[in-house]
C-alpha positions as CSV (number, residue, x, y, z in Angstrom):
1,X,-41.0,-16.8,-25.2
2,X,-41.2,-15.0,-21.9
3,X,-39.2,-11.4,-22.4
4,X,-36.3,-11.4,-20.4
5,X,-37.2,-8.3,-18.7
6,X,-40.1,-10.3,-17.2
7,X,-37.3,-11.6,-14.4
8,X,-35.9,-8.2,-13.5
9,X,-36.6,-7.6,-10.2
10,X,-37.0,-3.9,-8.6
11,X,-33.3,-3.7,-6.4
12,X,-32.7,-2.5,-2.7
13,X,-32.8,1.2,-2.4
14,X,-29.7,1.7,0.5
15,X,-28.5,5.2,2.1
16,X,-26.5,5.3,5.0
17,X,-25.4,8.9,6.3
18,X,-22.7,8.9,9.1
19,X,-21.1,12.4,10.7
20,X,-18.5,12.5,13.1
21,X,-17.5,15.3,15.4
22,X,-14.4,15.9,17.8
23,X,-15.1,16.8,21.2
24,X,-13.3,17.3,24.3
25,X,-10.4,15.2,22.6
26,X,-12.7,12.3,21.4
27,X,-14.0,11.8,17.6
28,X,-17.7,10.5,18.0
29,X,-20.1,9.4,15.4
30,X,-22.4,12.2,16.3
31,X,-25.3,11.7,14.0
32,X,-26.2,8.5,11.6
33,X,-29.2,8.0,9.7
34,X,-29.8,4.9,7.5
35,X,-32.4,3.5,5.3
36,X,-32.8,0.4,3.9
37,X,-29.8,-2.6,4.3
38,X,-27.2,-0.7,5.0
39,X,-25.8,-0.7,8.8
40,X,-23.0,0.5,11.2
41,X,-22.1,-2.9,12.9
42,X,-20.0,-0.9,15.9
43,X,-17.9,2.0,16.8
44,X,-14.4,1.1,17.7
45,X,-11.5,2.9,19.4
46,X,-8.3,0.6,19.2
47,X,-5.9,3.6,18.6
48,X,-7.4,5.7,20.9
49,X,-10.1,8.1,21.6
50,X,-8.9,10.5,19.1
51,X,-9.9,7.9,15.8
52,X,-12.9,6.2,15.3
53,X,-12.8,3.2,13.7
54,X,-16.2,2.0,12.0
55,X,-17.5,-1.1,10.7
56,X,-20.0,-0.5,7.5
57,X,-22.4,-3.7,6.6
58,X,-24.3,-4.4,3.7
59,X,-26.5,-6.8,5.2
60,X,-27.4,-9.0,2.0
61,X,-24.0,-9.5,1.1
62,X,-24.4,-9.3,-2.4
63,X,-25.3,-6.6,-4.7
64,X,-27.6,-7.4,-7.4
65,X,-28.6,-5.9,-10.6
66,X,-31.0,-3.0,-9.9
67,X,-30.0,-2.1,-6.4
68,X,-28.8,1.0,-5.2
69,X,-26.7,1.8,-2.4
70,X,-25.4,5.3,-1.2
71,X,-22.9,5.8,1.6
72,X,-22.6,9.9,2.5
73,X,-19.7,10.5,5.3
74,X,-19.2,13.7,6.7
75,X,-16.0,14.5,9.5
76,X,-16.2,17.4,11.3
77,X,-13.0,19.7,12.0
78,X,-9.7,18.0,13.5
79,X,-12.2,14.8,13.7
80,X,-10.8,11.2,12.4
81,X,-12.7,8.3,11.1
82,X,-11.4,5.0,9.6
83,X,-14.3,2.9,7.7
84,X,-14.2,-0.3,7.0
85,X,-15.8,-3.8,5.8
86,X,-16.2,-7.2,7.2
87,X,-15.9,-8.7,4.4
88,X,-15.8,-8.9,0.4
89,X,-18.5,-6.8,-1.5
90,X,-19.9,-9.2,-4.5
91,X,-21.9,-7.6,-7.9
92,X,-23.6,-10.5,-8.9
93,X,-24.5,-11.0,-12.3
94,X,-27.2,-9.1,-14.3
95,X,-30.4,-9.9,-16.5
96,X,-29.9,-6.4,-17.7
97,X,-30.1,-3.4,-14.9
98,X,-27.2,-1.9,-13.6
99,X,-26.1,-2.1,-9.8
100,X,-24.8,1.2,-8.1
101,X,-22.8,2.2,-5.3
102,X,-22.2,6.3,-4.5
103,X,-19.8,7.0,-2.0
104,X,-19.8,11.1,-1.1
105,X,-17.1,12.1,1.5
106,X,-17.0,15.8,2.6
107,X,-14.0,16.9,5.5
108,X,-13.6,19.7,7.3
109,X,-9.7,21.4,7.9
110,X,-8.4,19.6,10.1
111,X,-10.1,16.0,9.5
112,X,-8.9,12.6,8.1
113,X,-11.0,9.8,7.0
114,X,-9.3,6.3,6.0
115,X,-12.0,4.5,3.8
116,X,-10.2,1.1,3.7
117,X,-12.8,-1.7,2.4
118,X,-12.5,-5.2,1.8
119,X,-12.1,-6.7,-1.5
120,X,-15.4,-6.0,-4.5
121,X,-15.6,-9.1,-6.6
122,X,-16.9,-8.5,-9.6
123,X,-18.9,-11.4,-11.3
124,X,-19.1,-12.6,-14.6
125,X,-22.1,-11.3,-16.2
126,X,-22.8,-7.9,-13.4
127,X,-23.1,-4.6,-14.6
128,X,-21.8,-2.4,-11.9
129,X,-21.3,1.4,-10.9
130,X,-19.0,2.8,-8.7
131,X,-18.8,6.8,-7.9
132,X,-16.8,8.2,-5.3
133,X,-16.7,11.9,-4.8
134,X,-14.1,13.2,-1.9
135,X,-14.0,17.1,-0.9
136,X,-11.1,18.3,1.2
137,X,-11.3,21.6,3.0
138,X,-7.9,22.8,4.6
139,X,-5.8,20.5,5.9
140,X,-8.2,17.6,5.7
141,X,-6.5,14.4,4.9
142,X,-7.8,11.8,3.1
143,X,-7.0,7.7,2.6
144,X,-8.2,5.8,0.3
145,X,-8.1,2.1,-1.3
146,X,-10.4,0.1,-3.6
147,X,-9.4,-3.8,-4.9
148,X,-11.8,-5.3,-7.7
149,X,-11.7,-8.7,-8.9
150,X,-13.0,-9.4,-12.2
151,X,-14.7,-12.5,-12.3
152,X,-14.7,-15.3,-9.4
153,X,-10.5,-16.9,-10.4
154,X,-11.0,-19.1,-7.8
155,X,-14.2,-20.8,-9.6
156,X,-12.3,-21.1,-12.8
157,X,-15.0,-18.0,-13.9
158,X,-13.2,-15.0,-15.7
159,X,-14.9,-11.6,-16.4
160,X,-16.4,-12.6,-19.9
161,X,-20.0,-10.5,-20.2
162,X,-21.1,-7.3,-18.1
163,X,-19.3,-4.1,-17.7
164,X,-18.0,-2.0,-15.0
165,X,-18.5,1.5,-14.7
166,X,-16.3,3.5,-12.1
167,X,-15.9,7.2,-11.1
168,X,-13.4,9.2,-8.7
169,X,-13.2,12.3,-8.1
170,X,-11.2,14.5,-5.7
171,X,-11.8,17.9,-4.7
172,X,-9.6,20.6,-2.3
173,X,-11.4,23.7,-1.0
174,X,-13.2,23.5,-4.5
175,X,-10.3,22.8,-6.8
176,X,-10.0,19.5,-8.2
177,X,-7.3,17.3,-7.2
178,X,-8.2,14.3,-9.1
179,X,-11.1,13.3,-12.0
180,X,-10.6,9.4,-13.1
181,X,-13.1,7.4,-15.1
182,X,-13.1,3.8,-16.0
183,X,-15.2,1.5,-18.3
184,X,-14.8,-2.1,-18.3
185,X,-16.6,-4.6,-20.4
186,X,-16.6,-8.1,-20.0
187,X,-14.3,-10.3,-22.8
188,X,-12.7,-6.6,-23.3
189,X,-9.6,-7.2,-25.5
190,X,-8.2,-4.8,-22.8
191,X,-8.5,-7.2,-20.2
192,X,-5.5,-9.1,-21.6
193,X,-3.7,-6.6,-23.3
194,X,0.0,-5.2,-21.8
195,X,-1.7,-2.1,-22.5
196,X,-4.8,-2.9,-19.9
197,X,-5.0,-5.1,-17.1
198,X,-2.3,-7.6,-18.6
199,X,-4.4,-10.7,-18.6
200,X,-4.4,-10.1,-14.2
201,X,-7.7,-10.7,-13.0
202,X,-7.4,-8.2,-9.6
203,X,-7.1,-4.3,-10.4
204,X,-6.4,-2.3,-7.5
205,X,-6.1,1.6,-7.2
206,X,-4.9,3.3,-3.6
207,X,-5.0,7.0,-3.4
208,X,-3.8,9.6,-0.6
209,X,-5.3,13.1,-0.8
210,X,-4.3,16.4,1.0
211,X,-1.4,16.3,2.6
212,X,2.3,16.8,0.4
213,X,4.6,13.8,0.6
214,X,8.4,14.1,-0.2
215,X,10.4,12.3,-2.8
216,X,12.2,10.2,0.5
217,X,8.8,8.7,1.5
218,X,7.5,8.4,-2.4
219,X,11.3,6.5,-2.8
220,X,10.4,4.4,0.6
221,X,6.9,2.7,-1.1
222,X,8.5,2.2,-3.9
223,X,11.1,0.1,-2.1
224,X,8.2,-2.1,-0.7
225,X,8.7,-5.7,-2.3
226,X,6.2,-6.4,-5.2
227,X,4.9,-9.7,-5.0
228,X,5.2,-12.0,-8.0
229,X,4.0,-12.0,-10.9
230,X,2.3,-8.2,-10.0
231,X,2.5,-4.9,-11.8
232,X,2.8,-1.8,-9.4
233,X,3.6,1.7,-9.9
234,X,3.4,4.6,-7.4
235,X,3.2,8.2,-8.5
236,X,3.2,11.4,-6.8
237,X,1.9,14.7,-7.7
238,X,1.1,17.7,-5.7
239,X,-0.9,16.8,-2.2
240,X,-1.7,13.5,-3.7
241,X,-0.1,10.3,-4.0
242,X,-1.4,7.2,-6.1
243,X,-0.3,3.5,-6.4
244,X,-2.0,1.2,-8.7
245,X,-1.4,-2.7,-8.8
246,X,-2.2,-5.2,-11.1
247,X,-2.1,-8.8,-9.4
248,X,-4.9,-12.3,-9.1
249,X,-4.9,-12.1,-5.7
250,X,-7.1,-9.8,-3.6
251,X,-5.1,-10.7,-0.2
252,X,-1.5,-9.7,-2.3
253,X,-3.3,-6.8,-2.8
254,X,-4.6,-5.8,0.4
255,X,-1.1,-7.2,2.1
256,X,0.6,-4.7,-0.4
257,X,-1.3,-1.5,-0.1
258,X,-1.1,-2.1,3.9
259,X,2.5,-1.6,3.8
260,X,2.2,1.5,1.6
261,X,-0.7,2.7,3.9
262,X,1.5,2.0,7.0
263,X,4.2,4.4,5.3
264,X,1.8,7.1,4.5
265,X,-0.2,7.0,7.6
266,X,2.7,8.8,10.4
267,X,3.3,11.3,7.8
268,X,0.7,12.4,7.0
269,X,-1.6,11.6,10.2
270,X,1.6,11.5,12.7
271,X,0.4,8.5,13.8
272,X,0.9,4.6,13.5
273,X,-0.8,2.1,11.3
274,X,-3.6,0.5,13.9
275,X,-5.2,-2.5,11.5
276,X,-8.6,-2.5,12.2
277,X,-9.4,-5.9,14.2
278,X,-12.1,-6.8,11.8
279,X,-9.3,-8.0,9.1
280,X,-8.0,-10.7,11.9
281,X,-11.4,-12.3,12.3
C-alpha cells in the first residue's frame, strides 16, 4: 500500500505586508510588499479620505493542508484602515498537514484598523490554524470580527474529523488586554454539548479593543434582536468589549455583528458605519 504521506503536497508559502500612513488629512497605503498568492485587489475611499478601505485576496480561494499564509498590517499614527474580503475563506480538508493563517496587527496612538472578513468555512476533514496578534499603542482603536463555519451545512457535511486550532491575543502599550485559545476537533462531544457550541454549526467571536465603552452603549447591543434559534452574549471589560454568537448561518452572523459594529463604530471612531461596497456585490 502506497503511505498516505506519499500524496501530501508541499503548500503555498503567502506573506502580505501592508502600512498605512496619514498625511495631509488622507490615510494612504504607504508601503505593501507581498509574496506569493496573496494580493491587495484596490484601495477604496467611500467614507472619505480620512479611511482607507482595503480589499485583501487570497487568490486560490481555498486553503489547503500545508499552506501558509501571513498577513502583517501596520497603521501609522491618527491613520485608519478597514480590511476586508470578497469572499468566504475555505480550509479544505487534510491528508494530514496543518493549514495556517497569522495575522500580526501593530497601531500607532492615534490609529484604528477595522479587520472585518468574510465568513472561514471550515471543512470536514481540515486541520486549520488561526493566530492573530493585535498591539495597541495609545489611543489606537481596534475592530475586530471572525465567523467560522464548521463543516459545509449547506452540503448536509458536519465537522466530523480534523481540528481547529485558534489564537488571539491583544496587547495595549505592552500590557495584555486579551489571551484566548481554542481547540476544536472534529466529532468533538463539545460540538453538541450546551456546554460548547450547542449542536450550532457557525461560531462567531467579535472583539473591540482600546477605546472604554459605557454601560448605555454595552445596554444598546444588547437590545439588538437575536435572530432565532441563536445564542449571543456581549460582555464588557475595561477598553474592550466582546460578543460571541452561536448560530448555522454565516449571513445571521455577519447581519448581527454589523449592527453591533454600527453601534460601536461613532463611539469609538466618531464616525458612521460605511459598509464596505464589496459585501453588496
Amino acid at each position: 500500500m502506497i503511505p498516505r504521506e506519499a500524496f501530501v503536497v508541499p503548500g503555498w508559502e503567502a506573506e502580505l505586508a501592508l502600512e498605512y500612513e496619514f498625511r495631509e488629512g488622507r490615510t494612504v497605503l504607504a508601503r505593501r510588499r507581498h509574496r506569493g498568492p496573496l494580493r491587495v485587489q484596490r484601495d477604496l475611499y467611500p467614507e472619505g479620505a480620512g479611511t482607507c478601505h482595503t480589499i485583501v485576496v487570497h487568490p486560490p480561494g481555498g486553503i489547503a493542508g500545508g499552506d501558509r499564509l501571513a498577513v502583517s498590517v501596520s497603521l501609522g499614527e491618527s491613520s485608519a484602515a478597514l480590511l476586508t474580503t470578497p469572499g468566504a475563506a475555505k480550509w479544505y480538508r487534510s491528508l494530514g498537514a496543518p493549514a495556517r493563517q497569522v495575522l500580526e496587527f501593530r497601531l500607532d496612538p492615534g490609529a484604528s484598523l477595522e479587520w472585518l472578513p468574510q465568513e472561514a468555512i471550515v471543512f470536514d476533514g481540515a486541520q486549520a490554524e488561526m493566530a492573530t496578534t493585535v498591539r495597541l499603542a495609545g489611543a489606537a482603536v481596534y475592530v475586530g470580527w471572525e465567523i467560522i463555519c464548521f463543516g459545509r451545512r449547506e452540503s448536509g457535511e458536519s465537522f466530523t474529523r480534523g481540528g481547529l486550532r485558534q489564537r488571539t491575543e491583544i496587547f495595549a502599550d505592552g500590557e495584555r488586554l486579551w489571551n484566548e485559545f481554542a481547540g476544536i476537533r472534529g466529532g468533538d462531544p463539545m460540538l453538541r454539548s450546551p456546554l460548547g457550541l450547542g449542536g450550532r454549526s457557525v461560531c462567531a467571536t467579535l472583539i473591540a479593543a482600546g477605546g472604554d465603552l459605557g454601560l448605555e452603549v454595552l445596554a444598546e447591543c444588547r437590545r439588538m434582536p437575536m435572530p432565532d434559534n441563536a445564542s449571543v452574549g456581549i460582555t464588557r471589560m475595561p477598553r474592550l468589549l466582546v460578543a460571541r454568537m452561536l448560530c448555522d448561518d454565516s449571513e445571521q452572523a455577519k447581519h448581527y455583528f454589523s449592527a453591533i459594529w454600527r453601534v460601536l463604530r461613532p463611539v469609538l471612531l466618531d464616525r458612521p458605519a460605511q459598509m464596505p461596497r464589496i459585501w453588496a456585490t
